[in-house]
C-alpha positions in Angstrom: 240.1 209.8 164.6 240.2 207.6 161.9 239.5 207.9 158.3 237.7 207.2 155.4 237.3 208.0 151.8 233.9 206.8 150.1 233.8 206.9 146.6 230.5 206.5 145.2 227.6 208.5 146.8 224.5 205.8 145.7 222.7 203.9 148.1 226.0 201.8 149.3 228.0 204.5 149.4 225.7 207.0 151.0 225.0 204.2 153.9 228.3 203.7 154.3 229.6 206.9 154.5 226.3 207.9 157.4 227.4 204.5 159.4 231.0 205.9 159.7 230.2 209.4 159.9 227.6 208.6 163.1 230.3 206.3 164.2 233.7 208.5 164.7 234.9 208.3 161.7 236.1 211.5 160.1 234.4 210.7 156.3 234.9 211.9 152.6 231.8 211.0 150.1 233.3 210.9 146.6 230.6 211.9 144.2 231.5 213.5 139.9 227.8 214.5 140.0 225.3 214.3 142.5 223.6 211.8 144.9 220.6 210.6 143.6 221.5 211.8 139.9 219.7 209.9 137.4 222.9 207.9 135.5 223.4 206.0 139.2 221.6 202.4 139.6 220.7 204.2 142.7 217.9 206.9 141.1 215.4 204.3 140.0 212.3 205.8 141.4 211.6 202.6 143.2 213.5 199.2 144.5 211.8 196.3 145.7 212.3 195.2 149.1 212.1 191.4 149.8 213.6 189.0 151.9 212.6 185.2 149.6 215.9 184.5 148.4 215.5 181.3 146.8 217.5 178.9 148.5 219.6 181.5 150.1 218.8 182.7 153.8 222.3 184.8 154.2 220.3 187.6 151.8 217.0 186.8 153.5 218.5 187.7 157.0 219.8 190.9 155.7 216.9 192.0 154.2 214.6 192.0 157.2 217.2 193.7 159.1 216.9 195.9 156.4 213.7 196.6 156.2 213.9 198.1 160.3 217.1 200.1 159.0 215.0 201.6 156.2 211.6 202.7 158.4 214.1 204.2 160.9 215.7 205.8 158.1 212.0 207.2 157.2 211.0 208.1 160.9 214.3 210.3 161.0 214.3 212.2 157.8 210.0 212.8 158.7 209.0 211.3 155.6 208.2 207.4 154.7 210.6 206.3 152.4 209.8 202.4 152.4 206.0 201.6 151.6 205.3 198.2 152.9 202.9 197.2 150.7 203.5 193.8 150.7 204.3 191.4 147.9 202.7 188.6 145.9 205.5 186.2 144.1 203.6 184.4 140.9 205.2 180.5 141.2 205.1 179.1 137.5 206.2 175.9 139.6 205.0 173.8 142.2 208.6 172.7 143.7 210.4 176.2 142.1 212.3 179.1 143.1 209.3 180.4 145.5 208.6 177.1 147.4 212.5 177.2 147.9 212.2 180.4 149.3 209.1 179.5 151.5 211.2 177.1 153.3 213.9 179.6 153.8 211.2 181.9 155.2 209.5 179.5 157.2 212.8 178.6 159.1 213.9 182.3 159.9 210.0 183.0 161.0 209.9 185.7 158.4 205.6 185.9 157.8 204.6 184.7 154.3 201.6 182.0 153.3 201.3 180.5 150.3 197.8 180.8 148.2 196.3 179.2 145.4 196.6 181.1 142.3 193.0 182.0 141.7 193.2 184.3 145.3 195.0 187.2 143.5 191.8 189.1 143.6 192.5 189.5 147.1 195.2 192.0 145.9 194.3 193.1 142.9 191.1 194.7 141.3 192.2 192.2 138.4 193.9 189.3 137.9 194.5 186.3 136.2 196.5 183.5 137.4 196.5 181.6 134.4 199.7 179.6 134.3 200.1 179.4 137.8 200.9 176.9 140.9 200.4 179.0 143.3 200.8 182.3 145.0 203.4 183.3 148.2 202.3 186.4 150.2 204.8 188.5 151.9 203.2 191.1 154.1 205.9 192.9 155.3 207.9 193.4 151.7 207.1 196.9 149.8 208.5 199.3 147.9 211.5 202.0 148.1 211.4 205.1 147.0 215.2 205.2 145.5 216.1 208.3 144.3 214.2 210.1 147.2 216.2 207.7 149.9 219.7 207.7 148.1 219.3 211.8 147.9 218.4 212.0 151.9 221.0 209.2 152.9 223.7 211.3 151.3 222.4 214.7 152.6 222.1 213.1 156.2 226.2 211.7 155.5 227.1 215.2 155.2 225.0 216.4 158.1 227.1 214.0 160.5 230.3 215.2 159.3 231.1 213.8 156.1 232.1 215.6 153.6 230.6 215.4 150.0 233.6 216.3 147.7 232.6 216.5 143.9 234.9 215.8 141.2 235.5 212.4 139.2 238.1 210.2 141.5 240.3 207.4 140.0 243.0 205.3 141.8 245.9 206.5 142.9 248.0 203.6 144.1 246.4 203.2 147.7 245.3 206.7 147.7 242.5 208.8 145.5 243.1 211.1 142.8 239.5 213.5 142.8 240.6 215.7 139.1 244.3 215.8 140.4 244.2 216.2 143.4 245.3 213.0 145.7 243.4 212.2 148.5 244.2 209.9 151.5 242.9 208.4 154.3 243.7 205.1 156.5 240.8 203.3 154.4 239.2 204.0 151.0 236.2 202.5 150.0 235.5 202.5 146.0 231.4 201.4 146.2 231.4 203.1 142.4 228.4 201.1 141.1 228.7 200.8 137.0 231.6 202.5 137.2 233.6 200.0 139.6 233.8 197.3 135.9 235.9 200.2 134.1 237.8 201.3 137.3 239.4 198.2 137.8 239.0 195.3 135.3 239.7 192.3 137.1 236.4 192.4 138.5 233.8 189.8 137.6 231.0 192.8 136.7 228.9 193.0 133.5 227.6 196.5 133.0 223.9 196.1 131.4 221.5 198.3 130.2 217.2 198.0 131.9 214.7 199.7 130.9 212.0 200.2 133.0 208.2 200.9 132.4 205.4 203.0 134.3 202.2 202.9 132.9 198.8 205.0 133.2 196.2 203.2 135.2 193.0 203.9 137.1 193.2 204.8 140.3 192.1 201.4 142.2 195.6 200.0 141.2 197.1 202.7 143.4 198.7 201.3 146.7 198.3 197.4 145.2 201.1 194.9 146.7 204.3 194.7 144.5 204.5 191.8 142.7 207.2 189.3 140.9 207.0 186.3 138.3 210.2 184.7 139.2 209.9 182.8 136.1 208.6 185.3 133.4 211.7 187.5 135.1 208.9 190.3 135.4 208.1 192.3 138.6 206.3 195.5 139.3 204.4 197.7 141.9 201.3 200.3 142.2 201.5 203.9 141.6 204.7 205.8 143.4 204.4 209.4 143.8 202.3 209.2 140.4 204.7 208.0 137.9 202.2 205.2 137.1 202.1 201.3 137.5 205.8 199.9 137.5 205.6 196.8 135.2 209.1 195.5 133.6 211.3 192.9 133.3 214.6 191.9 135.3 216.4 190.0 132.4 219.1 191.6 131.8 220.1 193.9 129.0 223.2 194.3 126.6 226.0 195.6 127.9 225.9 199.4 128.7 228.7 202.3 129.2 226.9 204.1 132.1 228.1 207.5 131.5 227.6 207.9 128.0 225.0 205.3 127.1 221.4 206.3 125.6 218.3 206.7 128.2 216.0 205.8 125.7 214.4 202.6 126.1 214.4 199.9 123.7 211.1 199.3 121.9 210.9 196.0 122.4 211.0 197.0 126.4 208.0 198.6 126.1 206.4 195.6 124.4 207.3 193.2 126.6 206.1 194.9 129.9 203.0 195.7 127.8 202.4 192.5 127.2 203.1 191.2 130.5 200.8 193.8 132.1 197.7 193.1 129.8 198.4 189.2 130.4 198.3 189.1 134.1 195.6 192.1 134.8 193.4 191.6 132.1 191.9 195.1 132.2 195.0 197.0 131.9 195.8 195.7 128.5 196.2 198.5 126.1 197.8 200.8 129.0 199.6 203.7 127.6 203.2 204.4 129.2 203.6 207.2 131.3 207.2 206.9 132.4 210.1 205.3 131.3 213.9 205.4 132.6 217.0 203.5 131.7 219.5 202.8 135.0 221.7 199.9 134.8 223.0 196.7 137.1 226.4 195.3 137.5 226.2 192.1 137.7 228.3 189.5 139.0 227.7 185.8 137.4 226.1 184.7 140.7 224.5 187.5 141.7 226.9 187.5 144.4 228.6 190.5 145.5 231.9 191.9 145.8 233.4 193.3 149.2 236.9 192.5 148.5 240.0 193.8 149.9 242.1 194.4 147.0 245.4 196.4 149.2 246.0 196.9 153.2 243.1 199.4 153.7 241.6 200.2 150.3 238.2 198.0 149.6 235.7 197.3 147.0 232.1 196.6 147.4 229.8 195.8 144.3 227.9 193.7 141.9 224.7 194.4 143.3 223.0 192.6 140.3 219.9 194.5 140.4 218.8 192.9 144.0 221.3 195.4 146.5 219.6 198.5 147.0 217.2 197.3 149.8 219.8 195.7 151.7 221.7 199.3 152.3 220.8 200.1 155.6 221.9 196.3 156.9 224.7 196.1 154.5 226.2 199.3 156.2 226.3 198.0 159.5 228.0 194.9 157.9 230.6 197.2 156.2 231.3 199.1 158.9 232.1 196.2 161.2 235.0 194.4 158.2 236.7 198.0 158.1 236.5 198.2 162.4 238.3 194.8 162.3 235.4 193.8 164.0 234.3 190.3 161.4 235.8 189.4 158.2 233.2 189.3 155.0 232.0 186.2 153.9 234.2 184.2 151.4 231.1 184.4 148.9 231.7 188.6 148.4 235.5 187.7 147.3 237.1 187.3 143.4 236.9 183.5 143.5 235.9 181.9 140.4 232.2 182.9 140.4 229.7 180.3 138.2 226.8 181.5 136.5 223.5 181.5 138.8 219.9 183.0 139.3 219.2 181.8 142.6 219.2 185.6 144.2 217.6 187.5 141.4 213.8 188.1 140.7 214.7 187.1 137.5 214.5 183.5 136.4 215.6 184.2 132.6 218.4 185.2 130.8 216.6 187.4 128.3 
């Protein structure tokens, strides 16, 4: 039977170690505190799920793949972890990021329309599309319930086979060291998240800190369609399991040390996503938070990630720069296949000089 060492029970690491575990692979999930625990990227208590992509139709692809991997994963587990509420992307630009993706789209036969920009009261009790071209409608797009999924991903891992070991692991040449003891297997998978930039430094990551914002709002704005200003780098969603309106930005933060770095948000969070949510739904303006958490992304310069080789048998996957988590189920399979010997990954996921670029985010700025 072959073997495998995962360490890093988030949402990459948890659909890894299932995929093997269901497999024939005889699986070890690394975690030094729990799945789902609230310091991992992972816990959010929502991800988007998209598949525009800008230019980009390698992501798009993956995403609708995706998006079946994700309602199976629901079906199986009796409770619906993806909530395809669909999304509406708010284009600053006639010729921008979203008409770029439409194109992408339209040539994969993924549904979307584009809209004029005064038709957001078709999804929203109130809007105003001051500043806009247009709008592009995804139907089948929606919102993930993170921590919920990561938590039942992991706890399904472990029901297969694999074993969750707990403990804090650090290389040990081609092995794994889990608080001195050395653990081996014929592959190891480090899918560490944050963590991966201080585990080995040659990485192209940037650790950053996001602050995310809920906020109290009337009932009618329960169940609305995620949204996303490419341009304003702002994205949000209706009421999840009644933590309030998501509304928040994607630019990303200053640079963060994951374990030990402050969950409060920043002030000026708060006032920005404030300020977004009483210019865009009029009536909302004023909204008092009701939730706020700090996770954090690792980001690659190009938004790209990394599945990289770096000795015979021992990988590296990461950088999901803030747009990886709905791609799990999909990126599993994908995974899975490179350590079968079944495909090699694609030269993009390797440590190559990588140039700064947006083209994948939902975030157009820089701050």
């Amino acid at each position: 039977m072959k073997s495998v060492i995962v360490v890093g029970a988030g949402i990459w690491g948890s659909s890894l170690a299932l995929r093997l575990a269901e497999t024939g692979w005889r699986v070890t999930l690394v975690e030094q505190h729990t799945p789902g625990h609230v310091r991992q990227s992972s816990a959010g208590e929502t991800r988007l799920l998209r598949c525009a992509h800008g230019q980009d139709d390698w992501y798009a692809s993956l995403a609708w793949r995706a998006r079946d991997g994700w309602r199976a994963l629901g079906e199986r587990v009796g409770e619906p972890l993806y909530l395809e509420s669909g999304m509406v992307w708010f284009a600053q630009h006639a010729d921008g990021w979203e008409r770029a993706s439409s194109a992408v789209l339209e040539r994969l036969g993924i549904p979307h329309s584009l809209l004029g920009a005064d038709e957001g009261s078709r999804f929203f009790p109130d809007f105003s599309g001051e500043g806009l071209e247009f709008l592009m409608w995804e139907p089948h797009a929606g919102v993930i319930r993170a921590r919920r999924a990561t938590q039942l991903t992991a706890r399904l891992a472990v029901q297969e086979g694999a074993e969750l070991v707990r403990g804090r692991a650090v290389p040990h040449g081609d092995a794994v060291a889990v608080d001195g003891e050395v653990l081996r297997a014929d592959r190891v998978v480090w899918a560490c998240g944050a963590w991966s930039a201080a585990l080995f430094p040659d990485l192209p990551l940037a650790v950053t800190k996001q602050d995310t914002v809920h906020f109290a709002v009337p009932p009618a704005w329960n169940g609305i369609p995620a949204w996303v200003d490419y341009s304003a780098s702002a994205y949000g969603h209706g009421d999840v399991d009644g933590v309030g309106m998501k509304t928040t930005s994607d630019a990303e933060g200053l640079p963060y040390e994951p374990e030990t770095g402050s969950r409060v948000i920043d002030q000026a969070s708060l006032e920005v996503a404030s300020a977004y949510l009483g210019r865009r739904f009029p009536s909302l303006a004023g909204s008092s938070p009701l939730f706020t958490q700090v996770c954090q992304y690792a980001l690659t310069p190009d938004a790209e990630w990394i599945v990289h080789e770096r000795s015979p048998g021992v990988w590296v996957l990461g950088g999901d720069s803030g747009h990886g988590f709905k791609h799990a189920p999909a990126l599993a399979a994908y995974v899975a296949a490179i350590l079968e010997g079944e495909q090699e990954p694609e030269k993009r996921f390797g440590l190559h000089e990588r140039l700064p670029a947006r083209g994948l985010r939902t975030s157009g700025m820089t701050a």
